[in-house]
N, C-alpha and C positions, 0 to 999 in steps of 0.2 A: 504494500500500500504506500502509496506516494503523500509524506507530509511535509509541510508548511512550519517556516519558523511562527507564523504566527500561533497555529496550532500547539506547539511547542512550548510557545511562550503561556499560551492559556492554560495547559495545563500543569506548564509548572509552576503558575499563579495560584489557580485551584486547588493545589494539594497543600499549600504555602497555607491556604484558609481554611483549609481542610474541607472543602467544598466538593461532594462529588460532579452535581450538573455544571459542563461545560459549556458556553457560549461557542463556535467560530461564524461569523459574519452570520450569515440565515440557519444554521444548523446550530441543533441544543442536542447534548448528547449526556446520559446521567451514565454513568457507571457505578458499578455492583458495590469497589471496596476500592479501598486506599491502592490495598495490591495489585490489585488489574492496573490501575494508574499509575503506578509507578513501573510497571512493567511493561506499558506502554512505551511508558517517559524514557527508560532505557531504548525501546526497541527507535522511538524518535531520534537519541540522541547516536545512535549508529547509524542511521539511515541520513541524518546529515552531517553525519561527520565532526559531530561535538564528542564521539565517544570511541577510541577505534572498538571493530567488534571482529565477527566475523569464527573463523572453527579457530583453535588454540593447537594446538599439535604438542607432545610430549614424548620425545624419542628415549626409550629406555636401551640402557646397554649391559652385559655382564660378561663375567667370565668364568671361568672356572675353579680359578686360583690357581693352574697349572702354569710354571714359568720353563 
C-alpha cells in the first residue's frame, strides 16, 4: 500500500493523543488498538524510508574444533 507523509504525520499525531480515529483529507479511518497503529507506523516509516527495513539475514558459521 502506497503512503503519504501526511498520512504519517497523522498518525503519529494520533497515537501522541492516544486517539485511535484518524482524519487524512476526506477519509476517517478508526482503528482497533494502539498496536495495529503502531504497526502500521512502522510499516509507514519503511515504506518511506524514515526507517531502513526490509529481511535481516544472519549467516551462522562452525567448526568442528579439528585443527
Amino acid at each position: 500500500m502506497a503512503y503519504s507523509q501526511i498520512e504519517y504525520t497523522s498518525l503519529t499525531s494520533a497515537i501522541a493523543q492516544g486517539i485511535t480515529t484518524v482524519k487524512y483529507g476526506d477519509k476517517e479511518i478508526t482503528y482497533r488498538s494502539l498496536s495495529e497503529m503502531l504497526r502500521i507506523k512502522s510499516d509507514m516509516e519503511v515504506e518511506l524510508g524514515i526507517k531502513p527495513g526490509g529481511i535481516r539475514r544472519t549467516y551462522i558459521s562452525h567448526t568442528k574444533g579439528l585443527k
